[in-house]
Residue, then its C-alpha position, 0 to 999 in steps of 0.5 A: x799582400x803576402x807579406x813584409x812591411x807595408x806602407x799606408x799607400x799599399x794598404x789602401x791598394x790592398x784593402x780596395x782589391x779586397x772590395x773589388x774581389x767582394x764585389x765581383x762575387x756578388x755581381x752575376x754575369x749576364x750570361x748567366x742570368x740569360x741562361x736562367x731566362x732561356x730556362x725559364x722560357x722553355x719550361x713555360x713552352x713545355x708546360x704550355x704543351x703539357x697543358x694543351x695535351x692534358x685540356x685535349x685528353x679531357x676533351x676526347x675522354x668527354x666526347x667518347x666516354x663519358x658520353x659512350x659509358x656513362x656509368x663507368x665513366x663518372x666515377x673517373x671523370x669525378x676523379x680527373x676533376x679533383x686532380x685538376x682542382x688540386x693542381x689549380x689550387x697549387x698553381x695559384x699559389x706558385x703564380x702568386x709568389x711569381x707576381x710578387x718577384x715580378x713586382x719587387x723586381x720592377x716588372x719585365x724589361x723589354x730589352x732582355x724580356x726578363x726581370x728590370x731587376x732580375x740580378x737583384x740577391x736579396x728580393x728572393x731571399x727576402x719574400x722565400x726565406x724572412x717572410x717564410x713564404x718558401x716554407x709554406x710553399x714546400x709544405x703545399x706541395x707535398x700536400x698536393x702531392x699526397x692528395x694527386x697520389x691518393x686519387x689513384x689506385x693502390x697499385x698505381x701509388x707505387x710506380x708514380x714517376x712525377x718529380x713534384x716534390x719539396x725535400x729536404x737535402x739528405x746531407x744538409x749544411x749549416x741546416x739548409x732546408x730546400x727553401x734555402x737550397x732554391x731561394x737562399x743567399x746570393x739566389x738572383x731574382x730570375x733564377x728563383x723566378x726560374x725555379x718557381x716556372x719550374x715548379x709549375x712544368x713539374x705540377x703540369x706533369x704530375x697533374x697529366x700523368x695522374x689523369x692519364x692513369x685514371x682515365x686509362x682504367x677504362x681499357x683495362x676492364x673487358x665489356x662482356x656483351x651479352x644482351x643486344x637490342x638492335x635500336x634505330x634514331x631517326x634525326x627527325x620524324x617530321x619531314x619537308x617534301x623533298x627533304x631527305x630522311x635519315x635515321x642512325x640504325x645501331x647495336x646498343x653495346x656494340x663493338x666497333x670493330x666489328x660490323x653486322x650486317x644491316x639492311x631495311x627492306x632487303x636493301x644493305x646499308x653501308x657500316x662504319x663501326x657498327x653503325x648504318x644510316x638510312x635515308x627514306x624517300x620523301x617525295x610524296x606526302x603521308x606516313x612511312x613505315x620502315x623497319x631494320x635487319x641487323x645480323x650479327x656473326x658469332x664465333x660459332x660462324x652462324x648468324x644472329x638476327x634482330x630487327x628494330x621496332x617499327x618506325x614511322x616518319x611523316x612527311x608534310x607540305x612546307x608549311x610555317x606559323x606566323x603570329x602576332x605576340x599581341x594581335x593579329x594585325x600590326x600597328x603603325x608607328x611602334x614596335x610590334x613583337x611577333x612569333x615565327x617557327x615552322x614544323x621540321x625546322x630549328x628557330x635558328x635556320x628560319x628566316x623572315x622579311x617583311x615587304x614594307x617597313x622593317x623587320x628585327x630579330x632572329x630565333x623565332x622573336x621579331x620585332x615589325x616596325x611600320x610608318x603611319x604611312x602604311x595605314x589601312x594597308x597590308x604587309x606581307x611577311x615571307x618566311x623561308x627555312x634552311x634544310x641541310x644547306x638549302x634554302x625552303x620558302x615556307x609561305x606567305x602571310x599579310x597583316x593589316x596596317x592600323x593606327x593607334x587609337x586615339x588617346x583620352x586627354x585629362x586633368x587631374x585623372x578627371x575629363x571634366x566636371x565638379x573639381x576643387x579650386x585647391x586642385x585645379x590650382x595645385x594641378x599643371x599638366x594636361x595628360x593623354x593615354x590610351x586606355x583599354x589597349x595591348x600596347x604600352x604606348x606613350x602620347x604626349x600633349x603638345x598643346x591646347x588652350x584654357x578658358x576661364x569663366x568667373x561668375x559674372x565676368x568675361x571670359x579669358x582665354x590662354x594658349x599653353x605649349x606642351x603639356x603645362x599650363x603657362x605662367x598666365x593660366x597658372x595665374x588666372x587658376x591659382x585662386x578661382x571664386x564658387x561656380x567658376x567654369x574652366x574649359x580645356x579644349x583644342x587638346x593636340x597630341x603626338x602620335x608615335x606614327x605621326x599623326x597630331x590628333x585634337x582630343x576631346x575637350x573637358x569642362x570643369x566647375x570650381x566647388 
């Protein structure tokens, strides 16, 4: 190739060698592309770590500060909140261009756990650097960048050591901005994949070491105590019999990490952190006094004596409340709501069962169902409660079993008298319903039978299944002379609880 005359044979070699080097250049090796994906795969791992260390800083800076000290502590919880938002609005934006490859790049091979075409040069290029998506993304995160930095303060702005940021090369070549540097010609499809993941490691970390220098001005201003109340919370001023009672006796703006002394009725309680819990007895029925001694050493040696207010705290019988949403007795066959709680207990550590049929429900809401079996019997509803671990019967309480009352038939919305032949002949059902009852409840006709009196004729008599007339009654109505009498009787319904009672009967005269 280097010279001398050549023949056509020789070119050709010379030509095929050229294109076989080109194509070399262009063909990334595996190794390389595997190395992107262990890349790749560790700064997902460490960004996971990240996220999972920033989800616990927020979690305790809630359950201690912001519960603790409230006051000064919103003001930075506000703030934490916004670098958050900032961060999830960017994140979004990176994991949709990630998608994007993924989907140009034929989604994951299952063979390398990478891209189907994660060698591919041009997807990258094509969506960072044509469709100018690169550029819009460097402007965002040097936006989001100024917006995490200007959440903290002035002093804290200049030592920011996060590497979340887009720039420019200083010496560029050929012009190459940092879109082209990361996403340009020849970048495979993992790689740029890679350098996005990247991206989201470094926003995890901006997002982490902001919310950490907000939240660390809570240790950097000194509570001066100055004003003490010594406070005591009872857990509950209502107590079973033989249940203990407790009560938290505290400083308001106390210091942890020292313990005063406290006692009630000359007996110490042990301190754990400024805080003593009392346990009052509970073996007798009645009202209970108590009061708290906290003394605290200042730093002349000498003691400071405060007391808590009285408290009281009653101690009852077990007892519970059992009662019926709509009556005070239960009806058979449908579904009856009650209502059940007892003093000193949560509606979710009470429970309820009933000594015959059945009984659904929990927190306070049941629902009895009873067969018409039970009619004219009691049932008994037992209810129990559940204190520190153990479990209470709470007492007893018996109900009634009744029926339904028996529902009203009609025709027409009428139970009988004057009606017009165009009525009686546009009309087919026969309808039962309970009227004046606490019960929404739905009857149904299963049959009856229609007697037809014409003026000087014999009367005619049709049986109807259901609640319609059969084709024959709806024949001898269709068109019915002055003065005829209709009879609807032998009316049959079925009840939820079983039972087929006949209804009333109902005479109608044609007008």
């Amino acid at each position: 190739m280097a010279g001398g005359k050549e023949t056509t044979r020789q070119k050709m070699i010379n030509i095929m060698y050229l294109v076989l080097l080109a194509m070399l250049a262009l063909n990334v090796s595996d190794a390389i592309l595997n190395a992107f994906k262990n890349i790749n795969d560790s700064l997902d791992a460490s960004k996971t770590n990240v996220s999972s260390g920033l989800d616990q800083t927020f979690s305790a800076f809630e359950e201690t500060e912001l519960k603790n000290k409230p006051e000064r502590a919103q003001p930075l919880w506000d703030r934490a909140q916004k670098v958050k938002a900032y961060a999830e609005d960017l994140n979004k934006e990176i994991q949709r261009l990630k998608d994007e490859f993924r989907e140009k790049g034929e989604g994951i091979d299952p063979e390398t756990g990478d891209l189907v075409l994660r060698d591919n040069l041009d997807i990258a290029q094509n969506i960072m650097i044509n469709k100018k998506e690169g550029a819009k993304l460097k402007a965002k995160i040097n936006e989001t960048r100024a917006k995490l930095i200007s959440l903290l303060d002035k002093k804290d702005r200049e030592n920011v050591s996060f590497s979340l940021e887009a720039k420019d090369p200083l010496k560029a070549v050929n012009g190459k901005k940092w879109e082209d540097v990361n996403f340009g010609e020849g970048t495979p499809l993992t790689a740029a994949n890679t350098i996005l993941t990247k991206l989201q490691a470094d926003l995890k970390n901006a997002e982490s070491e902001v919310v950490r220098k907000i939240f660390g001005k809570m240790s950097e201003t000194t509570i001066i105590m100055d004003a003490f109340t010594a406070v005591a919370v009872p857990s509950s001023s209502y107590v079973i019999q033989g249940q203990p009672y407790k009560a938290d006796i505290f400083l308001t703006a106390r210091d942890t990490k020292s313990n005063p002394e406290i006692s009630v009725g000359g007996n110490s309680l042990g301190v754990v952190k400024g805080i003593a819990t009392y346990t009052g007895g509970t073996g007798s029925v009645g009202e209970f006094t108590w009061k708290g001694t906290i003394r605290v050493k200042k730093t002349d040696g000498t003691y400071a004596t405060y007391y808590t207010e009285p408290m009281k705290y009653q101690v009852a019988k077990p007892s519970a409340t059992v009662s019926s949403t709509n009556l005070n007795v239960i009806y058979a066959g449908i579904p009856n709501p009650f209502s059940i709680s007892a003093p000193g207990f949560s509606l979710e550590s009470i429970k309820a069962n009933i000594s015959a049929g059945s009984m659904t429900g929990g927190a306070g809401r049941y629902t009895i169902n009873v067969p018409g079996s039970l009619i004219g019997n009691e049932v008994t509803i037992s209810v129990s409660g559940n204190s520190n671990g153990k479990s209470l019967s709470l007492g007893t309480n018996k109900f009634r079993v009744k029926g339904i009352p028996n529902p009203v038939a009609k025709f027409a919305g009428k139970m009988g008298g004057v009606i017009s032949g165009n009525t009686i002949a546009r009309e087919s059902q026969v309808s039962a319903a309970i009227e004046n009852f606490e019960f929404d409840v739905k009857v149904r006709v299963t049959k009856f039978s229609v007697t037809v009196v014409r003026p000087r004729q014999d009367a005619q008599v049709y049986y109807c299944s259901g609640d319609n007339f059969s084709a024959q009654a709806k024949s001898a109505l269709s068109n019915l002379p002055f003065k005829s009498v209709v009879y609807i009787d032998n009316i049959v319904a079925q009840m939820p609880d079983g039972r087929t009672p006949t209804l009333n009967s109902m005479v109608f005269t044609v007008n």
